[in-house]
C-alpha positions as CSV (number, residue, x, y, z in Angstrom):
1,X,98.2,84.7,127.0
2,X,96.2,87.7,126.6
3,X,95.9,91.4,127.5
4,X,93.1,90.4,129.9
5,X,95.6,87.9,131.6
6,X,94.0,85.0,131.1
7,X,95.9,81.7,130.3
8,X,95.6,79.5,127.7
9,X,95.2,76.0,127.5
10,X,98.2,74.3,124.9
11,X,96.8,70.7,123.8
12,X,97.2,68.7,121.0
13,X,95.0,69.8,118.0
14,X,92.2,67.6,117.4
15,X,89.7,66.8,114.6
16,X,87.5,69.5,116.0
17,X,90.0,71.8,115.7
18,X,90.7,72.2,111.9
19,X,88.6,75.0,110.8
20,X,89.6,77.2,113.5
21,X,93.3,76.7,112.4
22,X,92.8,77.2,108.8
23,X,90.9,80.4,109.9
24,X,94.2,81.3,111.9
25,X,96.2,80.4,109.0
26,X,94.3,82.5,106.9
27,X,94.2,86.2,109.1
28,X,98.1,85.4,109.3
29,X,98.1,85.8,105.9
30,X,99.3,81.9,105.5
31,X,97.7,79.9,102.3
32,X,95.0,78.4,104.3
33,X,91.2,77.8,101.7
34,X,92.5,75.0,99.9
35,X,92.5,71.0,100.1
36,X,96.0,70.8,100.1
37,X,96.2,73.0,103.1
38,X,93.8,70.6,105.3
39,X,95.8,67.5,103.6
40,X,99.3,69.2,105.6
41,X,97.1,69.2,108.6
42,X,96.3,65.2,108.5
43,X,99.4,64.5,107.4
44,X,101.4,66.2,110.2
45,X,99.0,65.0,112.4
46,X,99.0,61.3,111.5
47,X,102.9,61.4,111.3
48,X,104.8,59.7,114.5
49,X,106.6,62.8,114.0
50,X,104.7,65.4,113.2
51,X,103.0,68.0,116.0
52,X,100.2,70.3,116.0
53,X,99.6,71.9,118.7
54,X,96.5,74.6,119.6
55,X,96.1,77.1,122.4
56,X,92.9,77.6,123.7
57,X,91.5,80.4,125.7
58,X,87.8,80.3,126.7
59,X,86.5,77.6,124.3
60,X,88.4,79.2,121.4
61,X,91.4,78.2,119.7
62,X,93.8,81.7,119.6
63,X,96.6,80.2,118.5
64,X,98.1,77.2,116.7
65,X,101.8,75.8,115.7
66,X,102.8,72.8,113.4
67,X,106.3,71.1,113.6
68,X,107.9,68.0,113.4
69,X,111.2,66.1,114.7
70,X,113.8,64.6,112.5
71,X,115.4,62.5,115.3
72,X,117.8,64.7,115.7
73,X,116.3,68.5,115.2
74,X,112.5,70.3,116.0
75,X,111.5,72.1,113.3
76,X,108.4,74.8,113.7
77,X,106.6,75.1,109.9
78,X,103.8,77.1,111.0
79,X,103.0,79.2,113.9
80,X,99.8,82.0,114.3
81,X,98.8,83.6,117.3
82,X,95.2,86.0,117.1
83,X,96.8,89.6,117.8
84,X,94.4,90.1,121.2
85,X,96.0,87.1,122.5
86,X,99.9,88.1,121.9
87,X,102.2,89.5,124.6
């Protein structure tokens, strides 16, 4: 998942892994430094069918996507990659 062609771990987020989404959120330019921000997280988290999802590349989250399922469609709300780790 990188220029240095290493590959990255893609796991379910984790409590751990909040502040390095919001900072993702936030270099992509996404509204990220706010409660309500951190509330979308729990909630789509806590939801049966809600997703977030992390890649991880040496110990670091690089990347992150949220999304949920209606039954019938997926639906991706949020999606931010670092740039070094892109291809």
């Amino acid at each position: 998942m990188t220029a240095h062609g290493g590959e990255a771990e893609v796991r379910a987020a984790t409590d751990a892994d909040i502040d390095p989404i919001l900072a993702l959120w936030g270099q992509a330019g996404m509204p990220a430094d706010t409660d309500e921000a951190r509330d979308d997280l729990a909630r789509t988290r806590a939801h049966d069918t809600g997703l977030v999802l992390v890649a991880e590349l040496d110990e670091r989250v690089v990347g992150t996507v949220t999304g949920s399922w209606d039954g019938r469609r997926g639906w991706i709300m949020r999606l931010a990659v670092e740039p070094p780790a892109r291809r």
